[in-house]
N, C-alpha and C positions, 0 to 999 in steps of 0.2 A: 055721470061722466063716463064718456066708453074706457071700456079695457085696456086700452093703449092710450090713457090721458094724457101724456107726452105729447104724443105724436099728434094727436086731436089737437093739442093746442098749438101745434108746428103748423096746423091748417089740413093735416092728412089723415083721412075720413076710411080707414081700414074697412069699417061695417060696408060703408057705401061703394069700397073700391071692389070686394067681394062679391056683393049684389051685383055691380055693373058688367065684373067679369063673369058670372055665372050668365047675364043677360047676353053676353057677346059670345058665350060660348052655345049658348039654344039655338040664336038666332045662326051660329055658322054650323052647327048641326042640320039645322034645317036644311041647306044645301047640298046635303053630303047624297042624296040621293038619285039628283039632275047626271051623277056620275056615275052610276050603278052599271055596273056592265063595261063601263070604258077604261081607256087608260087613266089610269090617276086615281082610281078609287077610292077615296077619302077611309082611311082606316082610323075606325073608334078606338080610342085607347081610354083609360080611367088614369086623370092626373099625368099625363105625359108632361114630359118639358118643350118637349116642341111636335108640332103637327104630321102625320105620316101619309102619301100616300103611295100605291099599289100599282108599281110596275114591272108586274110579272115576275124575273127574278126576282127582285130586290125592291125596298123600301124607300124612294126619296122622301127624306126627310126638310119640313122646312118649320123656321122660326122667326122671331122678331122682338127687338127690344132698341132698348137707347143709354145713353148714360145718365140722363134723366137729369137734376137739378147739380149735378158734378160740374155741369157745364157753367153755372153762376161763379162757380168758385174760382174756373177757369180764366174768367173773363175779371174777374176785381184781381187775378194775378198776372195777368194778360201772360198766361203760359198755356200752352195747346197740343205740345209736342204729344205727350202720353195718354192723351184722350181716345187715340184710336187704339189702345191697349184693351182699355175698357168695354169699347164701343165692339171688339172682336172677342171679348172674353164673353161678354152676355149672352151672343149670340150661338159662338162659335162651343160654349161649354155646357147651353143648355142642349144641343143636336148628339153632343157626344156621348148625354147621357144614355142615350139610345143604343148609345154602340156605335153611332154616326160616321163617319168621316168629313169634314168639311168641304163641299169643293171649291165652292164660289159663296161672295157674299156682292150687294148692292146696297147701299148707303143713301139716307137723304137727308139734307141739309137746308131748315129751313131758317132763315136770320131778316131780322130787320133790316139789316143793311149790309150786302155783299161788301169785304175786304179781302182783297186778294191772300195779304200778310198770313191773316186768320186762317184761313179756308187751306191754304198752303201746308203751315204748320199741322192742322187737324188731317190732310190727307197722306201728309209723309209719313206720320205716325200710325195710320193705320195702314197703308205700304208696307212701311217696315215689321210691322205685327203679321200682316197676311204673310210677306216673305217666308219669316222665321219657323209660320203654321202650316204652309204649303200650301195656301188658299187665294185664288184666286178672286180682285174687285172687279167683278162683272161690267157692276154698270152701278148708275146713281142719278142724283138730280142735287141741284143748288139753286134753292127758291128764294131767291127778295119777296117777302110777305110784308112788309112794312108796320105798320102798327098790329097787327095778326099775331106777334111772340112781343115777350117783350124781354132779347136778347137771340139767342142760338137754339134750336132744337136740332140734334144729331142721334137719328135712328138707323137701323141696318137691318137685312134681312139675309139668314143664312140657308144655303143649301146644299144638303149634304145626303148621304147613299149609305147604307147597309143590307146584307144579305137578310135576306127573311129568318134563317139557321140562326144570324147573330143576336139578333135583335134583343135586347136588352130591356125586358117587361115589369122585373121585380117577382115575376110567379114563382122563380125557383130558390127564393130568398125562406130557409127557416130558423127554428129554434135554436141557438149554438154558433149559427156566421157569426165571423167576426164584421164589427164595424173600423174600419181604416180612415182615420181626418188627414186632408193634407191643408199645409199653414198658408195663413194669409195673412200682409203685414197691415192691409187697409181695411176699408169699408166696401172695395167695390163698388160699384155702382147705386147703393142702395142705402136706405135713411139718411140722407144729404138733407133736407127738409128740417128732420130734428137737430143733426146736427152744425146747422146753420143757426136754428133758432137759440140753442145752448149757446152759442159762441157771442150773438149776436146782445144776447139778454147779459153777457158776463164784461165781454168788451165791447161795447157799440158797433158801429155798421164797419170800423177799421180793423176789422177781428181779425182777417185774413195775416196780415201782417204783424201779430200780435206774439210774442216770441213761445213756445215752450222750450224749454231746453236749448237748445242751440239752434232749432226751428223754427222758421214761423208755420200759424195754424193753416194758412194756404197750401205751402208746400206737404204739410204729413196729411191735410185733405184730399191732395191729390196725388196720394200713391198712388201707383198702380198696379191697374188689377193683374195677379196672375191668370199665364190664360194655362186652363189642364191638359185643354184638344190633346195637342199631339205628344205628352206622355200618357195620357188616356190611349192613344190610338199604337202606343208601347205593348201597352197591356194587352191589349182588343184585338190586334191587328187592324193594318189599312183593308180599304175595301178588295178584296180577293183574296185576302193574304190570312194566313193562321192566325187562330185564335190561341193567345200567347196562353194569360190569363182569364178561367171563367170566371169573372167577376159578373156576381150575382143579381146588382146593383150599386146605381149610381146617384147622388144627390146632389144638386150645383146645389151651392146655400147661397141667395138670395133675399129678395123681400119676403119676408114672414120668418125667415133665419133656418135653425136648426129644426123646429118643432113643425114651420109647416112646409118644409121641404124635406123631410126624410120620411115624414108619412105620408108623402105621397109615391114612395115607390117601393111602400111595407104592403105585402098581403093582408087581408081584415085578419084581423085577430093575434097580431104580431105586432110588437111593440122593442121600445132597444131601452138598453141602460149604458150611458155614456160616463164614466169615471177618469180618463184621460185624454181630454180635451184640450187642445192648443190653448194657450193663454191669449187676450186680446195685446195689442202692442200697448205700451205704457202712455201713450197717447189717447188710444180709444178707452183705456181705463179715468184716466184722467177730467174725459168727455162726460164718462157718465157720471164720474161724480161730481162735476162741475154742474151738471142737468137736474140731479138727485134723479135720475134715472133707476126704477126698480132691474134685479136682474132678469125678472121675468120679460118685462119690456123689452130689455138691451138686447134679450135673446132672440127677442120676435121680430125686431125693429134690423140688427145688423149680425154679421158671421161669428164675430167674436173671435178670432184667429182660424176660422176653420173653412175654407172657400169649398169646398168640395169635401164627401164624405161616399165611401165605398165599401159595396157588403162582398166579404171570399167566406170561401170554406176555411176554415182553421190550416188546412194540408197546404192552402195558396197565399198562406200570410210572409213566410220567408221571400219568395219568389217575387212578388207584389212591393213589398219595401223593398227589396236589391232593385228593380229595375227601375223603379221610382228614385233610388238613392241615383243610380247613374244617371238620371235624368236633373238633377241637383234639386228635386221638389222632395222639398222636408216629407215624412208623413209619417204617423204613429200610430200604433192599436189603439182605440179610442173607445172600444165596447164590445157588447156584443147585441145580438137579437133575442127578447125575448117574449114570452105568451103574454097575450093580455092588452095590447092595442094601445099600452100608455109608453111617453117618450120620458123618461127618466134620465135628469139630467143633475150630476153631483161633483 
C-alpha cells in the first residue's frame, strides 16, 4: 500500500505524479538551451514555484496551475462565483514567492458543453479577484471538447516581473529565522480527490448538500482560497519600488502541504521546527476524522490552516505581522529554522 493510502485509494497515484513531474521537468530542461544567448534565457532554479526567465534587468516570472477537481464540487452546487478566487490564488501566490509581482494572467476553459450562465459566473469572479490584485486577464480560450472532460477543466497561467537584486531564492535563509504561517480557512485548491471520496463513502453521491453545523458540505468545500499576492507585495515591494521587508523566504502550501513545500525553499542541511501552527477549521478537522485519515497524510495531502509560510530574521518579526495585521491577513510565529534537513512538526 503506498504511503499516502488514503489518497491511493481516492484514485491519486502521488509516487507516479512525482515521477511524471520530474519527467516533464527533464524533458523542459532540455529546451532551455535553444535560448542560450537570447532574450528569455530560461534560468535553472532548484524547486522554484514557478519558472524564471532572463531579461536583462529583471526576471519574468511565469507559472501554471488550475483549481483542479474543486471544480466537481462546484458544478453538483451549481455555484461558480468564487472559483476565480482559487483559479488566481494558485497562480498568482505561487510567482510571488519569487518575490514576483503579478502583471497579467490568461485562463483556459475547457468543458463538455459551453453555458454561457457558467462561464459568466467563473469569469466575473476571477474579474473581480484580478481587480482587487491589480492583475491584469490578458487573454484566454473557452473550448467545447465534448466527451474529452467529463465536466469543466479551468487552468491559468501567470506572469509576473522581479528585479534580479529582489529575487527571492531561499539562499539567505539560516539557523535562528524565524518561520511566519498565515491562516487559511479552506483547502485551497488541493486534496479535493480525498475529500470527495471521505464525504462520498460517509453520505453517498448527495454529500454536497449534506449539513454540518449550519453548513452544507458543498458550501465549506468551497471556501475560498486566500489569495497572499498583494500583502506579499506589502512586504516585498511592487516591481521598482523598495524592498519593505527582507523576507528570506517564501512557501505557498499546496499539494504535498507543509513538509513538501517548505523544503523546497530550505538550503541542504537546514530543517524548521513548527510548534505554533494555525489550526485546521473544524470542518477539515471533522474531514479527517470522518476519513480516519493519519495526521501525517492530512499533512502531505492538505494546508491544515496554513496557506502560506514565511522565513525573516527575528529583527523583521514586529515589522512583518504589523503590516500583515493592516492587511487583515491573520499570521503568527510558527517556528523557527534549524540544522539537520528534517521538518519537525508538533
Amino acid at each position: 500500500m503506498p504511503k499516502n493510502k488514503k489518497y491511493a485509494l481516492a484514485g491519486v497515484n502521488i509516487a507516479e505524479g512525482d515521477a511524471a513531474s520530474k519527467l516533464a521537468g527533464k524533458f523542459a530542461q532540455s529546451t532551455f538551451a535553444s535560448r542560450k544567448g537570447k532574450l528569455g534565457q530560461p534560468v535553472k532554479l532548484k524547486n522554484g514555484f514557478a519558472g524564471v526567465l532572463d531579461f536583462g534587468k529583471y526576471y519574468l516570472v511565469m507559472g501554471d496551475d488550475g483549481v483542479g477537481t474543486k471544480m466537481e464540487i462546484a458544478e453538483k452546487m451549481r455555484k461558480f462565483d468564487s472559483l476565480g478566487s482559487d483559479l488566481l490564488a494558485m497562480v498568482a501566490d505561487d510567482a510571488v514567492c519569487l518575490g514576483a509581482e503579478v502583471i497579467a494572467i490568461t485562463n483556459t476553459l475547457d468543458t463538455k458543453k459551453v453555458e454561457k450562465k457558467i462561464t459568466g459566473e467563473l469569469l466575473k469572479g476571477l474579474a473581480k479577484a484580478c481587480e482587487k490584485e491589480q492583475i491584469a486577464i490578458a487573454g484566454g480560450e473557452i473550448a467545447e471538447v465534448g466527451k474529452a472532460v467529463n465536466g469543466m477543466v479551468w487552468n491559468a497561467t501567470a506572469i509576473g516581473a522581479v528585479e534580479k537584486n529582489k529575487v527571492i531564492l531561499g539562499d539567505k535563509i539560516k539557523v535562528g529565522d524565524t518561520i511566519i504561517a498565515l491562516k487559511e480557512n479552506g483547502l485551497r485548491s488541493n486534496g479535493f480527490s480525498l475529500a470527495r471520496k471521505i464525504l462520498e463513502d460517509k453520505f453517498g453521491g448527495n454529500y454536497c448538500h449534506k449539513l454540518f453545523g449550519v453548513k452544507k458540505w458543498g458550501e465549506l468545500l468551497l471556501t475560498p482560497s486566500k489569495i497572499y499576492h498583494g500583502a506579499m507585495l506589502d512586504l516585498l515591494g511592487r516591481f521598482e519600488k523598495k524592498r519593505v521587508v527582507s523576507v528570506k523566504g517564501i512557501a505557498h502550501i499546496t499539494g504535498g502541504g507543509i513538509p513538501g513545500n517548505l523544503s523546497r525553499i530550505l538550503p541542504k542541511g537546514l530543517g524548521a521546527k513548527l510548534t505554533n501552527l494555525w489550526k485546521p477549521a473544524s470542518w477539515v478537522k471533522e474531514l479527517i476524522e470522518l476519513g480516519k485519515v493519519s495526521e501525517a497524510e492530512a499533512r502531505e495531502v492538505w494546508n491544515l490552516g496554513n496557506g502560506m509560510l514565511l522565513v525573516v530574521s527575528p529583527k523583521d518579526i514586529d515589522q512583518t505581522l504589523e503590516i500583515l495585521r493592516k492587511r487583515k491577513v491573520p499570521a503568527r510565529i510558527a517556528g523557527e529554522i534549524t540544522k539537520g534537513g528534517k521538518i519537525v512538526i508538533s
